[in-house]
Structures are given as structure tokens and as C-alpha cells.
Biopython code that builds the backbone (N, CA, C, O; Angstrom):
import numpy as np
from Bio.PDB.StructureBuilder import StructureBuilder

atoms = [
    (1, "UNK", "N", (0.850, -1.156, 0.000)),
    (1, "UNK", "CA", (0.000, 0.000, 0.000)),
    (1, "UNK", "C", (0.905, 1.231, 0.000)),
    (1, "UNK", "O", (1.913, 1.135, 0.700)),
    (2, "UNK", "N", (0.725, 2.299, -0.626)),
    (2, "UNK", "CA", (1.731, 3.546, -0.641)),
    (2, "UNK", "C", (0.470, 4.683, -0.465)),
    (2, "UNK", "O", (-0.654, 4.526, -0.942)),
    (3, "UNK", "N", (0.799, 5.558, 0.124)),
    (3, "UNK", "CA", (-0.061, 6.798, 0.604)),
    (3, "UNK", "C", (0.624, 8.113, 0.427)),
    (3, "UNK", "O", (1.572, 8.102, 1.213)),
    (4, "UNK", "N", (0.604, 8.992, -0.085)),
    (4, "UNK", "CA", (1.453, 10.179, -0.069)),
    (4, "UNK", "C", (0.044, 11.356, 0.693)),
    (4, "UNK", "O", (-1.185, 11.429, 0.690)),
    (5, "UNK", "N", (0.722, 11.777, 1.016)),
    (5, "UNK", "CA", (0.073, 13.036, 2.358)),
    (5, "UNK", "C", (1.098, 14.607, 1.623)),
    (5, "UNK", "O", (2.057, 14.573, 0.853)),
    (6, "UNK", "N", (0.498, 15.656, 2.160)),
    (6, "UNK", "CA", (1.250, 16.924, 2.614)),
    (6, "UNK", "C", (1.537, 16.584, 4.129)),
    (6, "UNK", "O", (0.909, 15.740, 4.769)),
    (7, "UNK", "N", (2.371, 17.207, 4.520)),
    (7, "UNK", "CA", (2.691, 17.939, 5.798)),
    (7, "UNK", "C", (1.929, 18.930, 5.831)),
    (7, "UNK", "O", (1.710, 19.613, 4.831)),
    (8, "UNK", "N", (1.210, 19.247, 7.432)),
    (8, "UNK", "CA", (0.690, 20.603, 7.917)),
    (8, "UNK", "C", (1.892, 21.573, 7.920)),
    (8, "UNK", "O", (3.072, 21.230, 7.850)),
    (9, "UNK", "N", (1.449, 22.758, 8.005)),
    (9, "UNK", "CA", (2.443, 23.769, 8.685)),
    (9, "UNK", "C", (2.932, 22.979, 9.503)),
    (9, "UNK", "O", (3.776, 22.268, 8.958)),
    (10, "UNK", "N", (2.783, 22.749, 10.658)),
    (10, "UNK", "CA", (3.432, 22.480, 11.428)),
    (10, "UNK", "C", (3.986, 21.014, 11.701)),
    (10, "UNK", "O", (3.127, 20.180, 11.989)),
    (11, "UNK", "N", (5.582, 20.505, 11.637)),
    (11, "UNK", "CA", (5.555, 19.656, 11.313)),
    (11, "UNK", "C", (5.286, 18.494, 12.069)),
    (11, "UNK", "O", (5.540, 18.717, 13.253)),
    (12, "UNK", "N", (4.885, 17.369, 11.880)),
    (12, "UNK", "CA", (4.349, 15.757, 12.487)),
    (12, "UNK", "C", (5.890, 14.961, 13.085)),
    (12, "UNK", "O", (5.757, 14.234, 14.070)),
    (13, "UNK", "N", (7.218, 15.106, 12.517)),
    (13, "UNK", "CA", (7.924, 14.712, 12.781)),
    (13, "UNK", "C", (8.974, 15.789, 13.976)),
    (13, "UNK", "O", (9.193, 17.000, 13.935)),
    (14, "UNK", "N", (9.357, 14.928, 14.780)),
    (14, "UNK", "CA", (10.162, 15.596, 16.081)),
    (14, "UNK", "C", (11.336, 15.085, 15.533)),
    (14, "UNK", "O", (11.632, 13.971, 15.100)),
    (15, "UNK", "N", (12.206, 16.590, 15.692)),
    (15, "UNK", "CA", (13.275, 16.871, 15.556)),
    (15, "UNK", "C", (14.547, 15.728, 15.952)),
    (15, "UNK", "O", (15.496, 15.425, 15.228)),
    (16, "UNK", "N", (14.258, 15.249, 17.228)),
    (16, "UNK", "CA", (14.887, 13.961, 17.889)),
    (16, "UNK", "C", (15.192, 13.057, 17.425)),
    (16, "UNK", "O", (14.379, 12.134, 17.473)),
    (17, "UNK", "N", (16.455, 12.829, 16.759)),
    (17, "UNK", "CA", (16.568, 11.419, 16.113)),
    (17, "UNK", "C", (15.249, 11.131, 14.921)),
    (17, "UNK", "O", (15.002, 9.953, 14.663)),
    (18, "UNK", "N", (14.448, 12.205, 14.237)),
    (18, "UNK", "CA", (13.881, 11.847, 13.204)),
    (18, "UNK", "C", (12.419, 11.068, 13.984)),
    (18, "UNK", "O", (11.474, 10.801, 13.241)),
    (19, "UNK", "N", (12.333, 10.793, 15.234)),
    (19, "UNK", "CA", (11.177, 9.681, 15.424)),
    (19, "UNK", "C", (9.716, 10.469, 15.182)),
    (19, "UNK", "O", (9.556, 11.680, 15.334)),
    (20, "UNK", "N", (9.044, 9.844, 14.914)),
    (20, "UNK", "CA", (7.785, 10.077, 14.620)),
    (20, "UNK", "C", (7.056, 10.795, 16.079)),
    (20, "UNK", "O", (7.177, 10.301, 17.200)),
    (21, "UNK", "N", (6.358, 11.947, 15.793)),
    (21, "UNK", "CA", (5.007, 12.622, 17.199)),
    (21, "UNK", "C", (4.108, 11.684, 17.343)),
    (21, "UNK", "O", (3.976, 10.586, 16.803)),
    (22, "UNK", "N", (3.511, 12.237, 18.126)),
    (22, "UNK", "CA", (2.181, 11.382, 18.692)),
    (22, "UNK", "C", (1.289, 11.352, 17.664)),
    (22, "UNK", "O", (1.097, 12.436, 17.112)),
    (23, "UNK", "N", (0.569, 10.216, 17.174)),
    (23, "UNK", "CA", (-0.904, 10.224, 16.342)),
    (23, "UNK", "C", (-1.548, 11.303, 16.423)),
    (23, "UNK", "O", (-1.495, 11.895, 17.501)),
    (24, "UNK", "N", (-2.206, 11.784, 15.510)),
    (24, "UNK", "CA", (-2.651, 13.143, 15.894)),
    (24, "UNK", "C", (-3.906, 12.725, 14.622)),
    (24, "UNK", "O", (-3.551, 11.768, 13.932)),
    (25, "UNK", "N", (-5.004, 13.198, 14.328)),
    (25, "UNK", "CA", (-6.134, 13.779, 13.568)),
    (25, "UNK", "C", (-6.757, 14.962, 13.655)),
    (25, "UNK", "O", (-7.328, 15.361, 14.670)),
    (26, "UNK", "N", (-6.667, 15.603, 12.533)),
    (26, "UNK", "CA", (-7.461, 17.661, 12.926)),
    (26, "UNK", "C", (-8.386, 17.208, 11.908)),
    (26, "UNK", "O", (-8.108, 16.534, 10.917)),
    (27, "UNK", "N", (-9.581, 17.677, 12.281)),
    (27, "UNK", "CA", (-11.024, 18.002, 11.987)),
    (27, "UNK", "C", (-10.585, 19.149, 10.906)),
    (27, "UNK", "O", (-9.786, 19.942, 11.402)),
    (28, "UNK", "N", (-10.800, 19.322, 10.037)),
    (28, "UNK", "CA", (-10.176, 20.368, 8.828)),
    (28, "UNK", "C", (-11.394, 21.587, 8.822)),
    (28, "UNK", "O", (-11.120, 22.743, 9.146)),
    (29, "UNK", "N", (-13.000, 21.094, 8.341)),
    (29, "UNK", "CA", (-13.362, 22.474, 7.763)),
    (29, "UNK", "C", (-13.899, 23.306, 8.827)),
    (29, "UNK", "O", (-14.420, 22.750, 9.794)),
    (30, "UNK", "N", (-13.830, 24.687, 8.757)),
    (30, "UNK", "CA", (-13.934, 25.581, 9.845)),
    (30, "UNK", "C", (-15.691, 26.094, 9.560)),
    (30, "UNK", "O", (-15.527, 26.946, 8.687)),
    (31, "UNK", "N", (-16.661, 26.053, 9.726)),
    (31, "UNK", "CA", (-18.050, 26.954, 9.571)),
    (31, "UNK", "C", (-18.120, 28.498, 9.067)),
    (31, "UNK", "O", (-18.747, 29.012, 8.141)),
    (32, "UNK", "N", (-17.050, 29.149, 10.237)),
    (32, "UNK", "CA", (-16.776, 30.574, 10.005)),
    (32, "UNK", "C", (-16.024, 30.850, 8.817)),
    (32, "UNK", "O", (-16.264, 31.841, 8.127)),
    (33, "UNK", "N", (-15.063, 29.962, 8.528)),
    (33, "UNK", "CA", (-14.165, 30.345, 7.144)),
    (33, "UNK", "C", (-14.468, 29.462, 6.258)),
    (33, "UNK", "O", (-13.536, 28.887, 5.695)),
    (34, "UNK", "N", (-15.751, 29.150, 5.931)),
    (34, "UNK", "CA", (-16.376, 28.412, 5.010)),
    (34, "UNK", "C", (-15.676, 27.104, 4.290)),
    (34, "UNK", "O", (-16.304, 26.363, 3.533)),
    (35, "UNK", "N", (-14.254, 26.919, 4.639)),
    (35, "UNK", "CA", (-13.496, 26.066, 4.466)),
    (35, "UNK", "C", (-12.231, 25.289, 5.144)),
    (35, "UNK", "O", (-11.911, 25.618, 6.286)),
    (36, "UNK", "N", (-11.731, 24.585, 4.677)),
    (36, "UNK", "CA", (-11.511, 24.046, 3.362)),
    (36, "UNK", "C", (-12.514, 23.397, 2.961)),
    (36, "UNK", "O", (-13.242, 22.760, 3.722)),
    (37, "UNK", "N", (-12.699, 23.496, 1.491)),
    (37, "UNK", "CA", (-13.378, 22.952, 0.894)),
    (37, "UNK", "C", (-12.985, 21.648, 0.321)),
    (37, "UNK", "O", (-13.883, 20.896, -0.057)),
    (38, "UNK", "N", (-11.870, 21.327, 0.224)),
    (38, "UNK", "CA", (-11.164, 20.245, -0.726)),
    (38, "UNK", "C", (-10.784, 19.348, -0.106)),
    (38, "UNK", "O", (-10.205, 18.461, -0.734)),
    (39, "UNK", "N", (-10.948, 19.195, 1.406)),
    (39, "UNK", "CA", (-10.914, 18.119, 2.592)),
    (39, "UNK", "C", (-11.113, 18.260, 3.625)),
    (39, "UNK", "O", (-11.062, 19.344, 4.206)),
    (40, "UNK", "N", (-11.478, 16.858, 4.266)),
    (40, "UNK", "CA", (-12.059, 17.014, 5.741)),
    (40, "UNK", "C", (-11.321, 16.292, 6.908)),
    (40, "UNK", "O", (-11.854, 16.237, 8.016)),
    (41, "UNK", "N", (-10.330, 15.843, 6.715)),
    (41, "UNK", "CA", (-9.684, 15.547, 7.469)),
    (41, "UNK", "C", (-8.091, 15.341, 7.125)),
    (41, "UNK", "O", (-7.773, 15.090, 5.963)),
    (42, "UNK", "N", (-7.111, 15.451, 8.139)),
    (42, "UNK", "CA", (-5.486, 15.481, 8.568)),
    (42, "UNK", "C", (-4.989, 14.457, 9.306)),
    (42, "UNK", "O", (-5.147, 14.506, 10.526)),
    (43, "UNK", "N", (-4.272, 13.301, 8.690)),
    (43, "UNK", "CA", (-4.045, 13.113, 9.493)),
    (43, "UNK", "C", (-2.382, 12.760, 9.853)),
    (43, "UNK", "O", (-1.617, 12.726, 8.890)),
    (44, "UNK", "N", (-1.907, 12.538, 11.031)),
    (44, "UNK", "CA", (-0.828, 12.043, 10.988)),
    (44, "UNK", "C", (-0.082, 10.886, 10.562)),
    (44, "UNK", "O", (-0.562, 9.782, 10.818)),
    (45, "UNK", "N", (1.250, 10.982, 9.824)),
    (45, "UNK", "CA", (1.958, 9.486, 9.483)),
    (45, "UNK", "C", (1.172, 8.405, 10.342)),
    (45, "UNK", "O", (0.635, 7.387, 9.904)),
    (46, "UNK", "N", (1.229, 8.917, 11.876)),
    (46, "UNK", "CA", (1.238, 7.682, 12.679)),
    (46, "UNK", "C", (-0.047, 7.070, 12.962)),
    (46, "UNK", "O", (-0.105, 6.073, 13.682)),
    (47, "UNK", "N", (-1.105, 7.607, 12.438)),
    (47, "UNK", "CA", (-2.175, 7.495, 12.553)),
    (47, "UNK", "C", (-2.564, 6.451, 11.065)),
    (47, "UNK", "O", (-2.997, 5.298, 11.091)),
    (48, "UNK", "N", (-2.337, 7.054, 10.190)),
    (48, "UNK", "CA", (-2.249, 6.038, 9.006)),
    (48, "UNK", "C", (-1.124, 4.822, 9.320)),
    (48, "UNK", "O", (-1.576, 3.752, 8.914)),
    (49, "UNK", "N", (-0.133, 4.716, 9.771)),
    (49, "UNK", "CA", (0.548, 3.515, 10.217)),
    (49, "UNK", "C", (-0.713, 2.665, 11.132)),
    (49, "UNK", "O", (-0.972, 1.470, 10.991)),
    (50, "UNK", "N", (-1.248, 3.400, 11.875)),
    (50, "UNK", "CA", (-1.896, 2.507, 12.786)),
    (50, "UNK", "C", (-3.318, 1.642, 11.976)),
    (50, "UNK", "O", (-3.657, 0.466, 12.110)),
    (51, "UNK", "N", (-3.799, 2.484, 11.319)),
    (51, "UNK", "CA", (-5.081, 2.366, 10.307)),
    (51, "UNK", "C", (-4.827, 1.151, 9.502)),
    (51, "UNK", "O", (-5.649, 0.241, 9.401)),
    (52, "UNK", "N", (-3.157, 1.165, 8.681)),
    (52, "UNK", "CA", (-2.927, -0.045, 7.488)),
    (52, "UNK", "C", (-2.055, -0.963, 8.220)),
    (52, "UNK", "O", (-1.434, -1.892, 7.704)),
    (53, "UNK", "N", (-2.047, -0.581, 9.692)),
    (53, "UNK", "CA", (-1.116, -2.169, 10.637)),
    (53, "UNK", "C", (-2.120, -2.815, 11.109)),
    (53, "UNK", "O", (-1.895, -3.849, 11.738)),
    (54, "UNK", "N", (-3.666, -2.290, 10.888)),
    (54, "UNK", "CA", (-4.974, -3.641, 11.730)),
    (54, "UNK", "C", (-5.053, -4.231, 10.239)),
    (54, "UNK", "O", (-5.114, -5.458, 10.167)),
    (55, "UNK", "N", (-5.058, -3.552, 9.126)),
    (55, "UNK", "CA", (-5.467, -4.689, 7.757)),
    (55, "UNK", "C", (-4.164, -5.391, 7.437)),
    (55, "UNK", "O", (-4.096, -5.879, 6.308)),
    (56, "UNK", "N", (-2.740, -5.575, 8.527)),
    (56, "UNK", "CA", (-2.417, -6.466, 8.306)),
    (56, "UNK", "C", (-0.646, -5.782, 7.231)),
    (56, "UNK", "O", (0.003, -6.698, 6.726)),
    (57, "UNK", "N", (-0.187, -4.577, 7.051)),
    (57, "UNK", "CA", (0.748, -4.194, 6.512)),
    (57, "UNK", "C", (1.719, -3.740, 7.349)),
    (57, "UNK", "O", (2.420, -2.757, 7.103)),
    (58, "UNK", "N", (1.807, -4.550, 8.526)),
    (58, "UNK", "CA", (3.264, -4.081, 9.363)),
    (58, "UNK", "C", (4.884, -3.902, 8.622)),
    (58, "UNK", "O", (5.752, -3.452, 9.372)),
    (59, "UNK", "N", (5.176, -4.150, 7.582)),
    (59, "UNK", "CA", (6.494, -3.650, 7.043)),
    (59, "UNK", "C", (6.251, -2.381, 6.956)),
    (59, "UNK", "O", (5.615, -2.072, 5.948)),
    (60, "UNK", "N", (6.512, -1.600, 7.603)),
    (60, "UNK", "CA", (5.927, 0.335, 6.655)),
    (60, "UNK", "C", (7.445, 0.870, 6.848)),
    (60, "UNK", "O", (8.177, 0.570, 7.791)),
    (61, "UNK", "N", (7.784, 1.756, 5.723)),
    (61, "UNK", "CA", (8.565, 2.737, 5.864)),
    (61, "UNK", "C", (7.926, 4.337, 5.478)),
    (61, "UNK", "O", (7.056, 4.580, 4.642)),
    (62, "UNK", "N", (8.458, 5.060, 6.129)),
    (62, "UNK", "CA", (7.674, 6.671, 5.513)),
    (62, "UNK", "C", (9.197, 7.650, 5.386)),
    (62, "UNK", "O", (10.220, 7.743, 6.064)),
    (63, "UNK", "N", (8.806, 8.128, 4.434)),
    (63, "UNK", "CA", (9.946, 8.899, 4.023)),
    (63, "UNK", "C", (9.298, 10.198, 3.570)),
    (63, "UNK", "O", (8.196, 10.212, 3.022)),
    (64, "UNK", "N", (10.196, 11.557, 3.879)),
    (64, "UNK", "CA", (9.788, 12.876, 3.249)),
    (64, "UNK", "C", (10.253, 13.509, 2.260)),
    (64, "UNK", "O", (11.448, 13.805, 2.255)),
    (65, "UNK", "N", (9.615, 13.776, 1.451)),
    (65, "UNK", "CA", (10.100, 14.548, 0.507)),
    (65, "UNK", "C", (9.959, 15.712, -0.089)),
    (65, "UNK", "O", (10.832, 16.402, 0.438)),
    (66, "UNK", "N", (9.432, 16.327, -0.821)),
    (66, "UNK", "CA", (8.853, 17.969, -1.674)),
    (66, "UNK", "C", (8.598, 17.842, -2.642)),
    (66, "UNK", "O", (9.398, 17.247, -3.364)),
    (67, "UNK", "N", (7.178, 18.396, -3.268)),
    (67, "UNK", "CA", (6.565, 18.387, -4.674)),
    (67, "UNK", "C", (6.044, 19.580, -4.465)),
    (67, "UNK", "O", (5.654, 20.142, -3.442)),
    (68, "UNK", "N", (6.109, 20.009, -5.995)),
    (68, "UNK", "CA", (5.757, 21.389, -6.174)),
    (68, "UNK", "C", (4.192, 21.582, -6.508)),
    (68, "UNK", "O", (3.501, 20.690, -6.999)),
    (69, "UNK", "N", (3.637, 23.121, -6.111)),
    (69, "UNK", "CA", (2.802, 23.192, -5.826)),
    (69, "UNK", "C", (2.369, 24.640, -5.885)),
    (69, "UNK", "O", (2.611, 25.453, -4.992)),
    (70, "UNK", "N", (1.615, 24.943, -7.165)),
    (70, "UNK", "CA", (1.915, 26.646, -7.377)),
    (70, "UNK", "C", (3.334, 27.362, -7.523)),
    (70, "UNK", "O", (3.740, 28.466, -7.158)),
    (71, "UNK", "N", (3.867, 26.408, -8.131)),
    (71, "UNK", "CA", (5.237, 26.789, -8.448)),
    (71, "UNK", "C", (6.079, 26.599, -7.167)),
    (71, "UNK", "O", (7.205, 27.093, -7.233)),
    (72, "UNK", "N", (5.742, 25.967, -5.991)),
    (72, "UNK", "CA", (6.461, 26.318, -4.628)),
    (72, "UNK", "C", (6.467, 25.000, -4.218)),
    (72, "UNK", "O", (5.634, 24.142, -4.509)),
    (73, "UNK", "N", (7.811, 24.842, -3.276)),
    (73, "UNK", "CA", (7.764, 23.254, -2.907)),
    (73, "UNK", "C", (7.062, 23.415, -1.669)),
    (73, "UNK", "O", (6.842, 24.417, -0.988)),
    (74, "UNK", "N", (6.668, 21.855, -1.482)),
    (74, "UNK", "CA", (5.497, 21.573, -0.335)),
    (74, "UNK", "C", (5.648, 20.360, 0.400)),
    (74, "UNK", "O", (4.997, 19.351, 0.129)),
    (75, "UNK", "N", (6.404, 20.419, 1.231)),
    (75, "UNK", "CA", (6.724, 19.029, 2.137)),
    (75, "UNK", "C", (5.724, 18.023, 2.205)),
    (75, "UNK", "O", (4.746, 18.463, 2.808)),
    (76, "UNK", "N", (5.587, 16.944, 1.859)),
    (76, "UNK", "CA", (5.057, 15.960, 1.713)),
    (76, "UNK", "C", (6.053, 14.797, 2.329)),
    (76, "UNK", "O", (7.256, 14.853, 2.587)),
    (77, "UNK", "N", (4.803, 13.388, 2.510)),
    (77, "UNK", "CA", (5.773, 12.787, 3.115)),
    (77, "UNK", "C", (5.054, 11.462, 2.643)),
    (77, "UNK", "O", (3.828, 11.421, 2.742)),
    (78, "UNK", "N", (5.676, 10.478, 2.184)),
    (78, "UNK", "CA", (4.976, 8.997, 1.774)),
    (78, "UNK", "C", (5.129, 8.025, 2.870)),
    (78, "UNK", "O", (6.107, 8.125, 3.611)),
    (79, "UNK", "N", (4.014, 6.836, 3.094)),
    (79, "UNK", "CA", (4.056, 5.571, 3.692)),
    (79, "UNK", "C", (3.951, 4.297, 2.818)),
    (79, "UNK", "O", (2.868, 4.113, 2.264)),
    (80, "UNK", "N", (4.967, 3.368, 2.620)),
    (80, "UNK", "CA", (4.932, 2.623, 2.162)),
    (80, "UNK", "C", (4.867, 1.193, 2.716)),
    (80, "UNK", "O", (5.934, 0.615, 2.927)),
    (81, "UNK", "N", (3.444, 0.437, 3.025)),
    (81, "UNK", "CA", (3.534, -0.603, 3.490)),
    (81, "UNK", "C", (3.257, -1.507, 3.105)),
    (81, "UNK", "O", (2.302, -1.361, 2.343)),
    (82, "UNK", "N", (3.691, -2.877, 3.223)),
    (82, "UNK", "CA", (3.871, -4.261, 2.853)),
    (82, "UNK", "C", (3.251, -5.309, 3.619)),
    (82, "UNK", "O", (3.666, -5.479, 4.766)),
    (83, "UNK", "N", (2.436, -5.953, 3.232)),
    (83, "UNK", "CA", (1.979, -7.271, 3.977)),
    (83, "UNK", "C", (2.364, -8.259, 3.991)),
    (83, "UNK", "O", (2.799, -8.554, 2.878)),
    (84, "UNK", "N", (2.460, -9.001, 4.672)),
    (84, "UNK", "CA", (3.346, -10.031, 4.665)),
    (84, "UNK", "C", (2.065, -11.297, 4.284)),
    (84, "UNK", "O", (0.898, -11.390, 4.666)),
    (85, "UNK", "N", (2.746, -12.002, 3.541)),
    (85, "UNK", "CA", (1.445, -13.300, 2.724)),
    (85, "UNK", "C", (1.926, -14.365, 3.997)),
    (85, "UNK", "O", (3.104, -14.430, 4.350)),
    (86, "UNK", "N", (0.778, -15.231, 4.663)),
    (86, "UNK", "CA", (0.817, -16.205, 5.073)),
    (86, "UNK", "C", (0.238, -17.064, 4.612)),
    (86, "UNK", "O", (-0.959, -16.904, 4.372)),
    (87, "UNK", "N", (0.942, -18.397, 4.296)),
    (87, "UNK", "CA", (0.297, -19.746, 3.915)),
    (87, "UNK", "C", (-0.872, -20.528, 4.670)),
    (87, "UNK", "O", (-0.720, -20.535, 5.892)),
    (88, "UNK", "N", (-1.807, -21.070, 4.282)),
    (88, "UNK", "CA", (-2.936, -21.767, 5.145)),
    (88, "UNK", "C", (-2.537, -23.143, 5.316)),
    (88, "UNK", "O", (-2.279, -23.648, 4.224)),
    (89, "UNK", "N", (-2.396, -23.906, 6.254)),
    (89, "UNK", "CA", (-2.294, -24.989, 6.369)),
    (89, "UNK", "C", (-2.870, -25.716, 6.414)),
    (89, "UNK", "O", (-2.419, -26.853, 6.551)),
]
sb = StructureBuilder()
sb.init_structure("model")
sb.init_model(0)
sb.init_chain("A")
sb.init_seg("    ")
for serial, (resi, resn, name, xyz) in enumerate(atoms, 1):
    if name == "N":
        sb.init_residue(resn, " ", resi, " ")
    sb.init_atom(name, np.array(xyz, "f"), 0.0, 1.0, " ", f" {name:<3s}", serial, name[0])
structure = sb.get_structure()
């Protein structure tokens, strides 16, 4: 399974040895500022790790990178996870 995300402003990863923050999910559209319109929810790497490790894809790696975006780069960050096949006996 591969997932590519933006990064919020603010970033999901702690400075410390690179390790991953706490799971986190933000509720996205605001009433008063009529938006966003283009999604409704944020969530963290670790939160999607947790989501595709109950269907069973515990190999994950996530790595960050930048894609442009209105001409401007935009931290993004991918999860790439793997399931492992078990035989039935």
C-alpha cells in the first residue's frame, strides 16, 4: 500500500533522532471560514501507520520529501507498506 500526504504547517515529525510525534487527527473544515473545501480531514503518518497495521501491513517505511505546488515546494511525506502473505495450512 503507498499513501502520499502533505505535511501541515506544522511539522508531524520531532526533531529527535527523526522519530515520529504522537498520532494526531485535525477536523479540517472551519463553519466561520467556510473552508476548506477540498478536505475534511489530517491526518498524521502515525495514525495512518496505525489504520494499514490492523489490515495487516506491518512492514511500513515513511519517508519525506517535496513536490511542487503553485510553483512552490510543499513538504510531503509517503508511507509505504507491505503485507506479509501467510500460507494456510
Amino acid at each position: 500500500m503507498i499513501i502520499t500526504e502533505g505535511f501541515p504547517r506544522k511539522p508531524l515529525l520531532s526533531r529527535a533522532v527523526g522519530r515520529l510525534a504522537r498520532p494526531s487527527v485535525q477536523f479540517r473544515p472551519n463553519h466561520r471560514k467556510q473552508g476548506p473545501t477540498d478536505t475534511w480531514w489530517r491526518f498524521s503518518p502515525e495514525v495512518l501507520i496505525a489504520f494499514i497495521g490492523v489490515l495487516g501491513f506491518t512492514d511500513v517505511r515513511v519517508t519525506r520529501h517535496s513536490q511542487k505546488h503553485n510553483g512552490k515546494p510543499r513538504p510531503c511525506y509517503t508511507i509505504v507498506g507491505r503485507r506479509e502473505h501467510r500460507q494456510r495450512v
